[in-house]
C-alpha positions as CSV (number, residue, x, y, z in Angstrom):
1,X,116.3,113.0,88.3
2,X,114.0,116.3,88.4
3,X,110.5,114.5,89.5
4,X,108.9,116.9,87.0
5,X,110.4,114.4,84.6
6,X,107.6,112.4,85.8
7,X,104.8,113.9,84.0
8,X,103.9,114.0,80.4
9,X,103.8,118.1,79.6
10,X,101.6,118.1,76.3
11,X,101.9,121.2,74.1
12,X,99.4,121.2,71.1
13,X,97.9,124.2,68.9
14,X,94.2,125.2,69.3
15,X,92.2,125.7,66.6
16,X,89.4,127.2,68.9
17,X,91.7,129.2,70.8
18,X,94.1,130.2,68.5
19,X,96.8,129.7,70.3
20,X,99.3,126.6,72.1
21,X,97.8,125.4,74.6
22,X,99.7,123.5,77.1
23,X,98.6,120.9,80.0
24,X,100.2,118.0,82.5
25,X,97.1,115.3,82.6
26,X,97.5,114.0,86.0
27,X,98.9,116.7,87.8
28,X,97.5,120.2,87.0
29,X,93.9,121.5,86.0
30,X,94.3,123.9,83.0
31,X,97.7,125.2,82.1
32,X,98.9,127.9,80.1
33,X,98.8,129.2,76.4
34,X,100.1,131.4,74.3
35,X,101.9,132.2,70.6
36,X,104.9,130.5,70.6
37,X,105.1,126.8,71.1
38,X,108.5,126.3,73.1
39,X,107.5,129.6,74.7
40,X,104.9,127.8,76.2
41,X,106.9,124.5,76.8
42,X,108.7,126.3,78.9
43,X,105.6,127.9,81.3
44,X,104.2,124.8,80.9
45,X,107.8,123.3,82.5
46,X,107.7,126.5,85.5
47,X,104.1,125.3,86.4
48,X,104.6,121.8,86.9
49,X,107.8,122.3,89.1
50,X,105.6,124.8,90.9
51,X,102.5,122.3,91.5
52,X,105.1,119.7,92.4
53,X,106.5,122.1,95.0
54,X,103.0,123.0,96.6
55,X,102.9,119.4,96.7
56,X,105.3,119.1,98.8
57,X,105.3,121.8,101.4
58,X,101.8,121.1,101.7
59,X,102.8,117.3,102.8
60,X,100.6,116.0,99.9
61,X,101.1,113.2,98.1
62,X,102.4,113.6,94.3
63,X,100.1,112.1,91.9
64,X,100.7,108.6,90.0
65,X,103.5,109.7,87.4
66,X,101.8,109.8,83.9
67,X,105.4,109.7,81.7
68,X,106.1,106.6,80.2
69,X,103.0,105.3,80.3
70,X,102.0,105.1,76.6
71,X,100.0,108.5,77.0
72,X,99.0,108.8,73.8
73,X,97.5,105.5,73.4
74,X,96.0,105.8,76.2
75,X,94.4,109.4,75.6
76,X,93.6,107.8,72.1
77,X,90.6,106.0,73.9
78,X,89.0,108.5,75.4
79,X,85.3,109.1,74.0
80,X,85.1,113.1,73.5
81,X,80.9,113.9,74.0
């Protein structure tokens, strides 16, 4: 198994940008947007192989995997100010 498969990758439209915008809670701070949704499913995929990668040459620890953890409920909690 590809330990990306680990993390939830969240791909969701923007009304304030515009745009897709996509993210990995967890793992990476910010992400990457654009146009085209599975266009940026796909960056969104490169980056998190990439942060896991850094990761690992850098002898860090990977963060606690956030897929299959009932994400959305759990995000669904989560008081925006």
């Amino acid at each position: 198994m590809n330990k990306s498969a680990l993390y939830a990758k969240i791909v969701e439209w923007s009304d304030e940008d515009q745009c897709f915008v996509g993210s990995a809670p967890g793992l990476i701070y910010g992400g990457c947007h654009g146009s085209d949704e599975k266009e940026v499913f796909a960056e969104l995929c490169s980056i998190v192989d990439e942060a896991i990668e850094l990761y690992q040459r850098e002898g860090k620890a990977l963060p606690p995997p956030t897929a299959g953890r009932d994400l959305a409920n759990t995000l669904e909690h989560i008081v925006i100010c």
